[in-house]
N, CA and C atoms as a LAMMPS dump frame, in Angstrom:
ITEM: TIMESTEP
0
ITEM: NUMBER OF ATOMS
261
ITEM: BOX BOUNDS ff ff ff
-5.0000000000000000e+02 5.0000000000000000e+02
-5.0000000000000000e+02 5.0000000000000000e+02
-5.0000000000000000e+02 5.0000000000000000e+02
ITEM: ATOMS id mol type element x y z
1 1 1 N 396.011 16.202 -61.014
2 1 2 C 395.09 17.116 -61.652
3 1 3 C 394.75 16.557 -63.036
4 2 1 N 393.8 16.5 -63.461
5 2 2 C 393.33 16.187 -64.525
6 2 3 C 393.267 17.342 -65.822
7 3 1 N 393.702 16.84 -67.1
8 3 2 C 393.631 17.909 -67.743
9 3 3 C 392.654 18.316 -68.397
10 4 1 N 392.583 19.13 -68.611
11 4 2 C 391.372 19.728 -69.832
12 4 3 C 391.861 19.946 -71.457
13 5 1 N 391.048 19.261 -71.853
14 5 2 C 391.055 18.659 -73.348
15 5 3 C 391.069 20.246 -74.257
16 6 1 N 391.935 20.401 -75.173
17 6 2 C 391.91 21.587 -76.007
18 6 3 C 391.34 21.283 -77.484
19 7 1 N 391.461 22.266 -78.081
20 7 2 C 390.912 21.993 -79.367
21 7 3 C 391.797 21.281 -79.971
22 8 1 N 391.878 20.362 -81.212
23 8 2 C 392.586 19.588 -81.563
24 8 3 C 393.739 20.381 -82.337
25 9 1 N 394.877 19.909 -82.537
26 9 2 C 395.747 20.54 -83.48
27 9 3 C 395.632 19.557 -84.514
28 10 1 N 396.208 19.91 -86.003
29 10 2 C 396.471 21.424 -86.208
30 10 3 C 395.675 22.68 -86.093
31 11 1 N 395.438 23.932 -86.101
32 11 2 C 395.107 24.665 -85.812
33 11 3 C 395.282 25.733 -87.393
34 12 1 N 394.126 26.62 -87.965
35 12 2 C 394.695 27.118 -88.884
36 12 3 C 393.553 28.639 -89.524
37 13 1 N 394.604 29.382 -89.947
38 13 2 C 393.507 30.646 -89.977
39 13 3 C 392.103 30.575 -90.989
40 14 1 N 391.193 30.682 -90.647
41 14 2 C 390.563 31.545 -91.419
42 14 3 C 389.924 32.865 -91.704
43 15 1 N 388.439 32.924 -92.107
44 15 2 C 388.691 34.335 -92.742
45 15 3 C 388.318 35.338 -91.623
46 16 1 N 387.557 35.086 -90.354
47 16 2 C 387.389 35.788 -89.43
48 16 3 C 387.512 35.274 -87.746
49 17 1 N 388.126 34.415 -88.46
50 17 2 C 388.502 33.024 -87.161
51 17 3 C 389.7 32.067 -87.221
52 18 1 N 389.944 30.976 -86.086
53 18 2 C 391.144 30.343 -85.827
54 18 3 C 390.414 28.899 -85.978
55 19 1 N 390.572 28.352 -86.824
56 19 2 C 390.009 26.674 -86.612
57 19 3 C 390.628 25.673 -86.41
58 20 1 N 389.985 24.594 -85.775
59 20 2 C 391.138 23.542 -85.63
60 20 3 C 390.836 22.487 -86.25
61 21 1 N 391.655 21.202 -85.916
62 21 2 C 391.477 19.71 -86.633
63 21 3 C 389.67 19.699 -87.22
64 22 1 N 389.241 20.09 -86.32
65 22 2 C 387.864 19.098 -86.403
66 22 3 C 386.763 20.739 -87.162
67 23 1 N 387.588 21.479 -87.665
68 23 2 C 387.284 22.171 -88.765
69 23 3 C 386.071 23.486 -87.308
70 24 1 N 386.34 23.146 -86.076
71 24 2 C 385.109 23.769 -85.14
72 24 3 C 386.344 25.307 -85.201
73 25 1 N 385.437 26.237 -84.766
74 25 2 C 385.967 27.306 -84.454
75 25 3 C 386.681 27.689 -83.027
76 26 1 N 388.199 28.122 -83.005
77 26 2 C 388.577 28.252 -81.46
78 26 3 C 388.414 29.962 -80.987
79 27 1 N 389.001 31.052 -81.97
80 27 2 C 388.713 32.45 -81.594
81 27 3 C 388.094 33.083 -82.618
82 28 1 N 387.422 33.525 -82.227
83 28 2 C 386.583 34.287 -83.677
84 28 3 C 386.718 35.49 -83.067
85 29 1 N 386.861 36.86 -84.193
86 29 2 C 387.12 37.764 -84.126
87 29 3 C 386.395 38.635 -85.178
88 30 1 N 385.989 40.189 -84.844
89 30 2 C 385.867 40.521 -85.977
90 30 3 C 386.874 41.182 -86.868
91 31 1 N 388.252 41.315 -86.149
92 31 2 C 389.855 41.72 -87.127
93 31 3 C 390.754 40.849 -86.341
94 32 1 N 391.187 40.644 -87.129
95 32 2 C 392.307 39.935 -86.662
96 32 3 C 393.617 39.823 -87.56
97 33 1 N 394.77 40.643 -87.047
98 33 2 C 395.94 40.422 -87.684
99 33 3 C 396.44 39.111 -88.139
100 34 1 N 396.63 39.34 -89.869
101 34 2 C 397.585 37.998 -89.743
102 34 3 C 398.438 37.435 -89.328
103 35 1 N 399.565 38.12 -89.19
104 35 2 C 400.599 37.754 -88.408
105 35 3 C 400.558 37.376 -86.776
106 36 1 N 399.444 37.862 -86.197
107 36 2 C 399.272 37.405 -85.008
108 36 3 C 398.15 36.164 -84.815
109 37 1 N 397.568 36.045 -86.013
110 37 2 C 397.169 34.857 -85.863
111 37 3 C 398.14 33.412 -86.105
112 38 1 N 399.033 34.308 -87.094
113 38 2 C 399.516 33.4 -87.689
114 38 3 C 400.879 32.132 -86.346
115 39 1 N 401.118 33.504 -85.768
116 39 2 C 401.837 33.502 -84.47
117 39 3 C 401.422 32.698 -83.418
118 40 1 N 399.893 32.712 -82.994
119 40 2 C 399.062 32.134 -82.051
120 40 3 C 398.832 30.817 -82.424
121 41 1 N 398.702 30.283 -83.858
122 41 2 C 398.558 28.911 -84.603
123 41 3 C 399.801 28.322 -84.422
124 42 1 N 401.193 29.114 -84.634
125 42 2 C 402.837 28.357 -84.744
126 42 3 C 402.522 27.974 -83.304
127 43 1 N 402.6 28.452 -82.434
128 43 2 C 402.573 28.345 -81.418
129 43 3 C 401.986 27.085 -80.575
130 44 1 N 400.84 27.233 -80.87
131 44 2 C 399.727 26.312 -80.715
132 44 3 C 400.485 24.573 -80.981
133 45 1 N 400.325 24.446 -83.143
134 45 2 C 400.763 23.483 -83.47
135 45 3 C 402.246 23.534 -83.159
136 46 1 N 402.789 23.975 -82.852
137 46 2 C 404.607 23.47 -82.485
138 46 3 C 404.673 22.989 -80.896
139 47 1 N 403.253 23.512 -80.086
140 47 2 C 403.263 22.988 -78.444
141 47 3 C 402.177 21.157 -78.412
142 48 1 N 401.929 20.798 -80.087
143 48 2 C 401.046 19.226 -79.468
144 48 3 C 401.725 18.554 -79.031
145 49 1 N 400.889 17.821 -78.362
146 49 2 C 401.342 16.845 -77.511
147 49 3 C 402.028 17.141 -75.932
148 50 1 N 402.151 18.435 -75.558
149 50 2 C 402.608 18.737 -74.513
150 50 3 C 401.567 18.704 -73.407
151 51 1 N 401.59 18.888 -72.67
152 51 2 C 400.608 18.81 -71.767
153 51 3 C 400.702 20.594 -71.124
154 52 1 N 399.657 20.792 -70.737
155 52 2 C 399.302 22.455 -70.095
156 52 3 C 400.831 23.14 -69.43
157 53 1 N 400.057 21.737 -68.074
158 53 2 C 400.957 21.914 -66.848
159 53 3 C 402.697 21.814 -67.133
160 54 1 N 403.456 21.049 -68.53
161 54 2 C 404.823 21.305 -68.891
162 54 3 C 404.858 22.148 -69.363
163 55 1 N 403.869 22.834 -70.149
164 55 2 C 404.276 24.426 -70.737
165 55 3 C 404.299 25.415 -69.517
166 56 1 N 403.355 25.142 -68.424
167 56 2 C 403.052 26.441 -67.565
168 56 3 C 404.584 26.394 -66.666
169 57 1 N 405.001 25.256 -66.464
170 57 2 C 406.165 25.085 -65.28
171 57 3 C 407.519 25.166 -66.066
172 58 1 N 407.676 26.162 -67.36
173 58 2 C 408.67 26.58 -68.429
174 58 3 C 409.395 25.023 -68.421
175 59 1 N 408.937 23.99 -68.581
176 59 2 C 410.138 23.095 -68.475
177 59 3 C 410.727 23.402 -70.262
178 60 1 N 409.994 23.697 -71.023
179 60 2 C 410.139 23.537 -72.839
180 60 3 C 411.149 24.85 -72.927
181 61 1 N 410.863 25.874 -72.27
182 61 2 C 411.765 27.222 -71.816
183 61 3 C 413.455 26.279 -71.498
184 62 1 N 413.684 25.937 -70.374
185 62 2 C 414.477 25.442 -69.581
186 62 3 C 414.902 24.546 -71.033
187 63 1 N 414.17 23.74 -71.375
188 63 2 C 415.193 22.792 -72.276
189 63 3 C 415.53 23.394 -73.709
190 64 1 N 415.025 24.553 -73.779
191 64 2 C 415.584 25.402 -75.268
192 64 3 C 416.923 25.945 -74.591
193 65 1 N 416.963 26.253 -73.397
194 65 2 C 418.244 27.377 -72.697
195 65 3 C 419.291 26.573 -72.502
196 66 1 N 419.284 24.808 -72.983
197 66 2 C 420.085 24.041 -72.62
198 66 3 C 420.848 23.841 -73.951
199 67 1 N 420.515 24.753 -75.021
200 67 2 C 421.275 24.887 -75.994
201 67 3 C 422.578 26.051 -75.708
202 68 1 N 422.475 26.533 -74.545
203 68 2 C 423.085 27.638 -74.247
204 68 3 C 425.037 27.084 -73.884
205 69 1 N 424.537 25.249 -73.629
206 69 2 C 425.689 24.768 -72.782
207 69 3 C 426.113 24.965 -71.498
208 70 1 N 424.995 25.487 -70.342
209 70 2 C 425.72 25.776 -69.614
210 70 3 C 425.166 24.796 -68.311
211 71 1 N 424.26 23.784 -68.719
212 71 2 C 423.122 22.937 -67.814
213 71 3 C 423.827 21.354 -68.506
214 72 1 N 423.801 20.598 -67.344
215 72 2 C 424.536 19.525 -66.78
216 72 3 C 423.326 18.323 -67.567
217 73 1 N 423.805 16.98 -67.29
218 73 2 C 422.655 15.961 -67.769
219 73 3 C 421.226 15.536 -67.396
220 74 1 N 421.568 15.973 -65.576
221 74 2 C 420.682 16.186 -64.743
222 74 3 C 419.828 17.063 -64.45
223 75 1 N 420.216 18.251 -65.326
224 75 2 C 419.462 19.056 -65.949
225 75 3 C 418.705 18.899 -66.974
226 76 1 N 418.937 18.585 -68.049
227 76 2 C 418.427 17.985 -69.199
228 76 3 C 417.171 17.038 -68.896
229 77 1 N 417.639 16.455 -68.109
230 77 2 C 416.7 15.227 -67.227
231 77 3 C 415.386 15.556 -66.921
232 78 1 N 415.716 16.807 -65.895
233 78 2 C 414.621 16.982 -65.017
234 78 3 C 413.967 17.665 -66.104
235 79 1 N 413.66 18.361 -66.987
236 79 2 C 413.769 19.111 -68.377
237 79 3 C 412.702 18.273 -68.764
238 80 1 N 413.466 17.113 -69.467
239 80 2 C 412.272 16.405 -70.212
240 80 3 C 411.722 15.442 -69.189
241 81 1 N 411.739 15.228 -68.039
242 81 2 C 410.804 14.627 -67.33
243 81 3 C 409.453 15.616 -67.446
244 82 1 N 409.975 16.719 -67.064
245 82 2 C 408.873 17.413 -66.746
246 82 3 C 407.857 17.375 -67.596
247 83 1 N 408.45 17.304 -69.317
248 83 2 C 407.667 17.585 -70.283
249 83 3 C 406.974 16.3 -70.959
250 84 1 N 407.56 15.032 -69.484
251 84 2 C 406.604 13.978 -69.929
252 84 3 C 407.654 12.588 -71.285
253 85 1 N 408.827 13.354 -71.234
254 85 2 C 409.865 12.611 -71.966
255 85 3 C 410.594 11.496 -71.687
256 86 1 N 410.57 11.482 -69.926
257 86 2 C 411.532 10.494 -69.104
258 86 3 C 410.455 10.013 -68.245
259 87 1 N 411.027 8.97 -67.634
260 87 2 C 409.415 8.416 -66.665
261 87 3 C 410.237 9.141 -65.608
């Protein structure tokens, strides 16, 4: 599957909108909470470089829960394969 190109990160508020790298507009709104913008931007810039399909298939989920100690190496593995880390 081929991916579809997003707006560039970083990503960052302004006064009635969400803009990105290339200064273009991604949500425009006419209110918009700060904190939930602010939320939707962390989000955004803390997921570059990931690809769609590793966020949609929780592999980034799965490898935060491996702080938990309770998932093996081969776990870990399949983890960041998924997210494009391991060939």
């Amino acid at each position: 599957m081929s991916e579809t190109k997003w707006s560039p990160e970083p990503w960052r508020i302004g006064q009635y909108h969400v803009k990105d790298a290339d200064d273009g507009c991604v949500v425009a709104v006419s209110r918009i909470m700060e904190s939930d913008a602010r939320r939707a931007i962390a989000a955004v810039n803390a997921c570059a470089g990931l690809s769609t399909e590793a966020l949609e298939s929780g592999a980034l989920a799965r490898l935060l829960a491996l702080f938990d100690g309770t998932y093996t190496q081969g776990d870990i593995d399949a983890a960041l394969r998924a997210l494009g880390r391991l060939p």
